[in-house]
C-alpha positions in Angstrom: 5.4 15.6 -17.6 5.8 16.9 -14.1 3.2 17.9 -11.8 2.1 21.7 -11.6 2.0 24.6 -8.7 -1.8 23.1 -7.6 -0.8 19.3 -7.6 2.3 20.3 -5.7 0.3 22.1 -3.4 -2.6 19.3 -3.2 0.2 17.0 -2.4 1.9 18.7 0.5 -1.8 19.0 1.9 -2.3 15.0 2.6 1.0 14.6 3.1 3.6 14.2 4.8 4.2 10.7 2.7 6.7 8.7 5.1 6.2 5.5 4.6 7.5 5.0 1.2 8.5 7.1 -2.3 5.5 7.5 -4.8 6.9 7.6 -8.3 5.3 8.8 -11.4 5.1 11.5 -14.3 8.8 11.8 -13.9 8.2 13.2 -10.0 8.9 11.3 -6.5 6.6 12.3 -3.5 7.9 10.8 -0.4 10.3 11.9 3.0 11.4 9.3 4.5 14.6 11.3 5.7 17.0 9.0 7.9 15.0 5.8 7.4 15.3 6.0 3.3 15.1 3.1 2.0 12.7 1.6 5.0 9.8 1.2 2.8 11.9 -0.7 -0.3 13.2 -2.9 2.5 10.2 -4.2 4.1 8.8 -5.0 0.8 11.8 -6.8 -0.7 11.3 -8.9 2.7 7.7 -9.3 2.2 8.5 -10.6 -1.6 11.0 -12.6 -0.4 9.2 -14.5 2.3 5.9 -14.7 0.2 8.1 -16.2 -2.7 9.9 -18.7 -0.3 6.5 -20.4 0.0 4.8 -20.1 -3.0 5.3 -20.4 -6.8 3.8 -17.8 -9.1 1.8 -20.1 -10.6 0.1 -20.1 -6.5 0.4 -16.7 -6.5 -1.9 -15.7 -9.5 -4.7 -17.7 -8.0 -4.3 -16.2 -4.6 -5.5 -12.5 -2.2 -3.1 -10.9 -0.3 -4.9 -8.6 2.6 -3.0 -5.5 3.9 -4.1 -4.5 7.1 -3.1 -1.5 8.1 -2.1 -0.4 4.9 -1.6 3.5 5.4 -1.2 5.1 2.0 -1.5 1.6 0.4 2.5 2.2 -0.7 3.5 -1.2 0.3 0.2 -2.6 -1.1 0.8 -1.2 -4.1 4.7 -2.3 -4.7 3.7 -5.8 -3.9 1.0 -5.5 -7.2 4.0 -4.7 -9.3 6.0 -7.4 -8.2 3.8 -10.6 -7.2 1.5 -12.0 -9.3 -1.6 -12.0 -7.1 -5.1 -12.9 -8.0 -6.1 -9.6 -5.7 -4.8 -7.3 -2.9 -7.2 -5.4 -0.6 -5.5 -2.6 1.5 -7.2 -1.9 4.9 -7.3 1.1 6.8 -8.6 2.8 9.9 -7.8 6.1 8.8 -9.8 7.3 6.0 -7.6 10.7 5.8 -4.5 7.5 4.4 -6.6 6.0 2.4 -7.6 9.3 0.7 -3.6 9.9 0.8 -3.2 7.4 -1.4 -5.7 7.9 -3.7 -4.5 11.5 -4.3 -1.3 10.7 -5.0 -1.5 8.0 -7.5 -4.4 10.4 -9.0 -1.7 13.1 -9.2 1.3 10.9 -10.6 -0.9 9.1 -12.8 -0.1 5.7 -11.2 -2.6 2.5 -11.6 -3.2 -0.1 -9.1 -5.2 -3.1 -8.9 -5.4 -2.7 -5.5 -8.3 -2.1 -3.9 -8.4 0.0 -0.5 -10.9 -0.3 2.1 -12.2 1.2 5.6 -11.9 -0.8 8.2 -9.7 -2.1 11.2 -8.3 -5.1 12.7 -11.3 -5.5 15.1 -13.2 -5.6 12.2 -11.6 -7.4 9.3 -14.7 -10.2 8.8 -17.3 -7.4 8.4 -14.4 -5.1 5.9 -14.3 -8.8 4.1 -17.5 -9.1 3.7 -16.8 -13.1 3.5 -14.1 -12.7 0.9 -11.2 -15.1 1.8 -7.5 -13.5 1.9 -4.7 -16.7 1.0 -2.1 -14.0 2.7 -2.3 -11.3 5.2 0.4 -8.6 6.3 0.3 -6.1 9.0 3.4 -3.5 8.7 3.1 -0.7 11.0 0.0 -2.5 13.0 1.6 -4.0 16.2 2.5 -1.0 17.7 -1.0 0.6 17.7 -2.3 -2.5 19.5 -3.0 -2.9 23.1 
């Protein structure tokens, strides 16, 4: 079942989606042009080093924050490959976060993620007291001072 005229249209509005390939109805959303593959890199290195120090037994009882987390892509293909208790996405930008919803809306995809406002500066208020066992930052160094 592929996407129609509006959702194509809906899509190309919140895009562009660079960062990683969004899969689902039988339909792929993403550009990443000359860095393809990037986004399936960095998380098969993120796997990898998360899986070097911790068993999935671990893993199932453990949060992984995202900060930074854009679309919530990389967020996202961690939840289908690691066993985590949760996964919070963080972003600055609400226009990503909204990004991300609208795709997975359109290509019917289900997280367990769960995507929040917020920055760096601010990650204990975003938290609300809510303890993360792992945190990444792809994409975050450069926008730092």
């Amino acid at each position: 079942m592929a996407i129609n005229a509006a959702e194509i249209e809906l899509a190309n509005a919140h895009g562009p989606f660079s960062h990683g390939t969004w899969t689902g109805k039988g339909v792929t959303i993403g550009n990443e042009e000359a860095l393809t593959g990037r986004g399936a890199l960095i998380v098969s290195l993120i796997r990898s080093a998360i899986l070097e120090r911790f068993s999935l037994d671990d893993l199932a009882e453990m949060a992984l924050v995202d900060v930074g987390c854009y679309d919530g892509w990389v967020t996202c293909q961690l939840a289908q490959q690691l066993p985590l208790r949760r996964l919070i996405g963080i972003e600055p930008r609400q226009k990503n976060i909204d990004k991300g919803r609208i795709v997975r809306e359109l290509l019917d995809i289900e997280t367990r993620c769960e995507f929040r406002w917020g920055s760096i500066e601010n990650l204990s208020e975003v938290l609300q007291g809510q303890q993360a066992d792992i945190v990444i930052c792809v994409g975050v160094l450069h926008h730092l001072r």
